[in-house]
C-alpha positions, 0 to 999 in steps of 0.5 A: 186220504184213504178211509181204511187206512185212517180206521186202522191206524186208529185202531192199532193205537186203541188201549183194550186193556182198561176198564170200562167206566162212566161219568160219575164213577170214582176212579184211580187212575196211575200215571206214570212220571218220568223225571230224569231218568226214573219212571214211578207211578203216581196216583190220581183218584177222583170223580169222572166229571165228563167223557168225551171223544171216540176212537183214539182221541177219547178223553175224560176229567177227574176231580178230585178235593186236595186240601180243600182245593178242587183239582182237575186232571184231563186224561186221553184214555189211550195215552201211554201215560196211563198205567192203570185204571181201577174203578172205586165205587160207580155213581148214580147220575143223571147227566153227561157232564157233571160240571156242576160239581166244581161250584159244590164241597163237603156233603153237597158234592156227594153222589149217590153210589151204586152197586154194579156187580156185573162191572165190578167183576169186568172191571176187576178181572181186566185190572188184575190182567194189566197188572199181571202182564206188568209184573211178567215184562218186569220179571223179564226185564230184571231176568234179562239183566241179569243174563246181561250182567253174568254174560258181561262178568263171563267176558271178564274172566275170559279176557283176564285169563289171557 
């Protein structure tokens, strides 16, 4: 196959609108779960425990403590399922992959926090971007059926006068 094409392709499904972040940071990520015909948005906030991948097929873990039973979530970061990711807190560590941590709890799971200010404003600003451009395709969603509905009730009135 063709290299070029390969390449472009890949790049036209790679998300720009996410934050950056590493192994170890605290991150909330929303899923979005489509049951029957409703979407909402679910919440999974947890530990990144391993990054790996590149390109479009770039993937990561969160675990997270649910009642005491440590939980694990595989994420690829350019799926459409993935509404959003903000970044809690970032984490000094000093290892690629933190598997370590599935053995630990309580206080021996802790890891040392960082303060990034640098990020934490790059991370901030792309989340309030993503969140701002969700709130303006839903106000022309609900604009549009509203046009949609006046339109219809227009139809209506015309039909009934005949």
């Amino acid at each position: 196959m063709n290299k070029q094409l390969v390449q472009q392709v890949t790049a036209s499904q790679i998300r720009h609108d996410l934050p950056e972040f590493e192994v170890g940071d605290t991150i909330r990520v929303m899923v979005t779960i489509r049951e029957n015909n409703k979407e909402r948005q679910q919440a999974f906030e947890g530990v990144v425990i391993s990054i790996r991948g590149a390109g479009a097929s770039k993937t990561f873990i969160v675990r997270k403590d649910s009642a005491g039973v440590g939980v694990e979530r595989n994420f690829l970061i350019n799926s459409p399922i993935i509404a959003s990711i903000s970044v809690l807190r970032h984490s000094k560590v000093r290892r690629h992959k933190l598997y370590y941590l599935r053995a630990r709890s309580g206080k021996s799971a802790r890891l040392e926090e960082v303060i990034r200010k640098d990020k934490i404003a790059a991370n901030l600003a792309a989340t309030k971007t993503n969140a701002d451009k969700k709130k303006a395709a839903n106000r022309a969603k609900t604009e549009a059926a509203k046009e949609a509905k006046a339109e219809k009730a227009v139809e209506a009135a015309k039909e009934e006068a005949k």
